[in-house]
N, C-alpha and C positions, 0 to 999 in steps of 0.2 A: 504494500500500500504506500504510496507515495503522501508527500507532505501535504499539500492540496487534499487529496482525502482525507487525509487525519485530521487535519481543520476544519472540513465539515461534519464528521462524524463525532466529533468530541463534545458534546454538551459543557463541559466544564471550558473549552477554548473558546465558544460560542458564548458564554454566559463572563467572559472576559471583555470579549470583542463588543458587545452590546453594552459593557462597560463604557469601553472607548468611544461609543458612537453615542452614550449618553451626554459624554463628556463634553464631543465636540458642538451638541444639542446646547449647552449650555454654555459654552463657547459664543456660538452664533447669537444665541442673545444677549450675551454681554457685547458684543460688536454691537448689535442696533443700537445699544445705549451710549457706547462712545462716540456712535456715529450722530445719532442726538444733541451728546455735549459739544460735541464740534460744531454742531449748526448754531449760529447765533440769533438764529429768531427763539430758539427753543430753550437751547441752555441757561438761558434766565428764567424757566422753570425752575434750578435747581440749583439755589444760591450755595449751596456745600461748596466750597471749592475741593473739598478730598474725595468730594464722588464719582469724579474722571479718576483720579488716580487707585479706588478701590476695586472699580470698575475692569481698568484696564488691568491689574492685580490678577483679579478673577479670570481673568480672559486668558492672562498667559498660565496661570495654575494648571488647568482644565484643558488646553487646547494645545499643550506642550509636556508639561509634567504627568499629567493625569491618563490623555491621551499615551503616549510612548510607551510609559509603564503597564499602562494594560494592554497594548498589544503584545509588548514584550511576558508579560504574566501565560497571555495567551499561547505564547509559544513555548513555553517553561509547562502547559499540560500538555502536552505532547506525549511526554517522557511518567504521565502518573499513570500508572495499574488504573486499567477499565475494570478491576473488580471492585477497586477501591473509591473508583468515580461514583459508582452507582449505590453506594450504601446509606442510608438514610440515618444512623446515626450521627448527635453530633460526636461522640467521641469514640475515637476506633483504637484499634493496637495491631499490628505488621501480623505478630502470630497470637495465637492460642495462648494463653499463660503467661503472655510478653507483660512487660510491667513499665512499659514506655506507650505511652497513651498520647494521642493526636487528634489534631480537631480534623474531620470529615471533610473532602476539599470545597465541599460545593459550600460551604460557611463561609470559605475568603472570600470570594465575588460580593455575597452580600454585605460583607463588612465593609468591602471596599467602594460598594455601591453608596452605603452609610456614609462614610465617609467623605464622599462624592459632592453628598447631598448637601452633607454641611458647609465645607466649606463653597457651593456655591451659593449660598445662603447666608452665609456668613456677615456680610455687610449689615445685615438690618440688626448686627448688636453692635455696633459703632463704628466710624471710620477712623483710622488711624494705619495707613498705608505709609510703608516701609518698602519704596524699591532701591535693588541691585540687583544684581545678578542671579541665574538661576533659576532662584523658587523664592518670589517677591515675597514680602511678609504684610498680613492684616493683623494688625497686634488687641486681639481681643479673643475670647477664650473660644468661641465656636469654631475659628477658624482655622486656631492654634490645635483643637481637640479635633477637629476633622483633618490635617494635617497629618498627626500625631498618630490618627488610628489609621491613616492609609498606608502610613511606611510601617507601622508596627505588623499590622497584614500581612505587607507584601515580604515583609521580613521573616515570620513566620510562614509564608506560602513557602518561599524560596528556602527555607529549612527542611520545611516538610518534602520539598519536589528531590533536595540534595540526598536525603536518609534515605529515600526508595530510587536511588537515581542508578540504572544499570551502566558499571563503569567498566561493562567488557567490551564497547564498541568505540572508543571515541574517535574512530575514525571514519565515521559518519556524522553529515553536516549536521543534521539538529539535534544531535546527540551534543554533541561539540558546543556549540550553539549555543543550547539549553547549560551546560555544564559552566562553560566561560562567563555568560551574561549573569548568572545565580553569582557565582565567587566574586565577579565585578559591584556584584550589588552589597551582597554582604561588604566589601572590601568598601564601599561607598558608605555606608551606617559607619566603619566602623571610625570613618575619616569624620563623619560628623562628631561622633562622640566626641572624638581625640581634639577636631576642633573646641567643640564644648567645653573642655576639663581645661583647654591652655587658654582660651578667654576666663573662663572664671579665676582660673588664679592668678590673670593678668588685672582683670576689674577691680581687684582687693586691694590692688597698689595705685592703678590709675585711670582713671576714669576714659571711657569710652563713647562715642557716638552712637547711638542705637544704627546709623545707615551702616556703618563704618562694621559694627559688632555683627549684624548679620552677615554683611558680605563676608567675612570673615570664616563666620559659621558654616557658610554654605560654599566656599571657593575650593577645596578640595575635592570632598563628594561629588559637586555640583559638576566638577571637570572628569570626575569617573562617569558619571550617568551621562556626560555626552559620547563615551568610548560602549558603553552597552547600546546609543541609538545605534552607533555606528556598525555593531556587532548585529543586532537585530538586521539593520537595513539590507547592507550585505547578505545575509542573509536571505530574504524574504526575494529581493532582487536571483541571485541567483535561481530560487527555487520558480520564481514567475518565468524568467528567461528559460529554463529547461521544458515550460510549458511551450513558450512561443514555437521553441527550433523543434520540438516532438522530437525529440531523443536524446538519449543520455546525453551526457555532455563530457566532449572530449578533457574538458581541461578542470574536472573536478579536483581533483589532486593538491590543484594551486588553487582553487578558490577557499579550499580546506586549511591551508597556510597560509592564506592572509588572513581569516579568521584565527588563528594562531599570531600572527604578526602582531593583530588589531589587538590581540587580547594580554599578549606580553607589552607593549609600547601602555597599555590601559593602567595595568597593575606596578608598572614603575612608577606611577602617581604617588602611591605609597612612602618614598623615598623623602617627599616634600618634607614629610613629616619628621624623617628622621632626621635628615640634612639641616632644615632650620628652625630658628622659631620664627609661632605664628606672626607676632607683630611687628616682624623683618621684611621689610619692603622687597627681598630678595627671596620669600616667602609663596609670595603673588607673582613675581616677574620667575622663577620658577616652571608656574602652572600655565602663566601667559606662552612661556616658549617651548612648554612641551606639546599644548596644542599646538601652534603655530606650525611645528618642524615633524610631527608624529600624529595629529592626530587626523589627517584625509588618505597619508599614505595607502592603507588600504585600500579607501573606498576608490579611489583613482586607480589602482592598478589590478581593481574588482573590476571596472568599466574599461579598463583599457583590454583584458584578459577575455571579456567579453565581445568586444567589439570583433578583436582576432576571431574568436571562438565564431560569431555571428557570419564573416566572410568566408571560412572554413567551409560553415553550412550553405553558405549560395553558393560556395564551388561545388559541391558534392554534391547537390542538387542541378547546378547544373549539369554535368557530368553525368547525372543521371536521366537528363531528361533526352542527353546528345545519343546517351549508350540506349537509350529505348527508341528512338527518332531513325538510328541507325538499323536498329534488329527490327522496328516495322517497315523501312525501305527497303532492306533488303527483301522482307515476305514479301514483299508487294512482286518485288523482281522475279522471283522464285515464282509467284504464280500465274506472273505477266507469260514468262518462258514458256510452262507449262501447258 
């Protein structure tokens, strides 16, 4: 069964994916309202001045963090036990007599659904918008606790997908894939933390900017979780492309090693941390140039690999249609003769 089928047969990848597409639902409506505040016959409806900015907040949450991760989530069931999918308990265990208990997968989606909701909702308990980079911040508690319960989720989904995850193929793409983008995440919480704990014992001595404290918070992790888009994308690309050409695909091999590339050049992120401290301006400039220098390499020599791969297929199709063009002239001759 190919990947394409395993995405539509998988309810639990499906009840992810309808995630995403809620997300982006809610996406589109925070556009009509920015697009509102932009007009000037209207936005004097809405004397707040922090309500573009809480607006535009929500818009990128949902339509970029929200959205990615749960397609990404989506491709992470792939890899769960269909016996496991289908069990109506919330709480299960791997065997019989096992004393390691786990929450039923089909719980994440609606946590994360939950979660979804708040934070697009989030505004109507106050505005107090905090952008930089990332994952913009609304600083009041619904938004911070729908926040809070989306990545706790997907942190326990991705625990759970890792503990039943079979590690005898990874040399299959969404084996691979699935295994890479999980570690990158976990490895992304655990940059937040690590953030966390060196702002707090930096705040005790001297005081910080709330803008300044969140980009902070969120500049490590935040530069991991653009290395799992890029891990997903590749990804999904490849697998649409092997639909276009109908048939295997010659240069599977290397598309498998720059998912490898993309995923070691990801987890050197890690290094930021031991190399400086946070509130080392050489901390940021760091993370500025590992994107910069590392972080398209793949996907550019995904598309370049492709492009070859794509010309390969119009020659061998040509070539095909010259070698049947030739064996019907000939019959043709062969019966003309006759």
């Amino acid at each position: 069964m190919n990947s394409i089928t395993q995405l539509r047969n998988n309810s639990l990848t499906n009840s992810w994916l309808k995630l995403g597409v809620l997300s982006l639902g809610f996406a589109s409506l925070y556009s009509i309202i920015l697009v509102i505040l932009h007009t000037p016959q209207l936005s004097s409806f809405f004397p707040n001045p922090h309500i573009f900015k809480s607006a535009l907040m929500i818009y990128v949450n949902v339509s970029v963090l929200i959205w990615l991760l749960s397609i990404t989530a989506s491709i992470w069931s792939l890899s769960f036990p269909r016996k496991r999918e289908s069990r109506k308990n919330i709480l299960d265990s791997r065997f019989r007599g096992n004393d390691i208990v786990v929450l039923n997968p089909n719980i994440y989606p609606k946590l994360a659904f939950l979660s979804t909701i708040l934070i697009a909702v989030s505004p109507i308990a106050g505005h107090n918008p905090v952008m930089h980079n990332y994952i913009p911040m609304l600083e009041n508690i619904v938004f911070i606790l729908g926040l809070s319960l989306f990545g706790v989720t997907l942190l326990l989904y991705a625990i759970n997908i890792l503990y039943f995850f079979d590690w005898t193929n990874l040399s299959s793409l969404v084996n691979f894939t699935i295994l890479s983008t999980i570690i990158m995440f976990i490895l992304s919480c655990v940059c937040f933390c690590w953030s966390y704990n060196s702002l707090q014992n930096i705040i005790q001595i001297i005081p910080i900017e709330i803008e300044f404290y969140y980009e902070l918070l969120f500049w490590s992790g935040g530069y991991l979780l653009q290395f799992i888009y890029t891990q997903i994308l590749i990804f999904i690309l490849v697998i649409l492309f092997k639909e276009l050409i109908g048939r295997e695909l010659k240069f599977q091999t290397f598309y498998l090693f720059l998912l490898y590339l993309n995923f070691i050049f990801g987890i050197l992120i890690i290094f930021g941390h031991i190399s400086y401290d946070i509130i080392d301006g050489a901390f940021k400039k760091f993370y500025t140039n590992h994107m910069q220098y590392l972080g398209g390499i793949a996907y550019i020599l995904c598309l370049v690999g492709m492009g070859f791969e794509w010309l390969l297929s119009m020659s061998y199709r040509g070539l095909t249609m010259v070698s049947r063009h030739r064996a019907s002239t000939t019959s043709s001759r062969e019966l003309h003769n006759k």
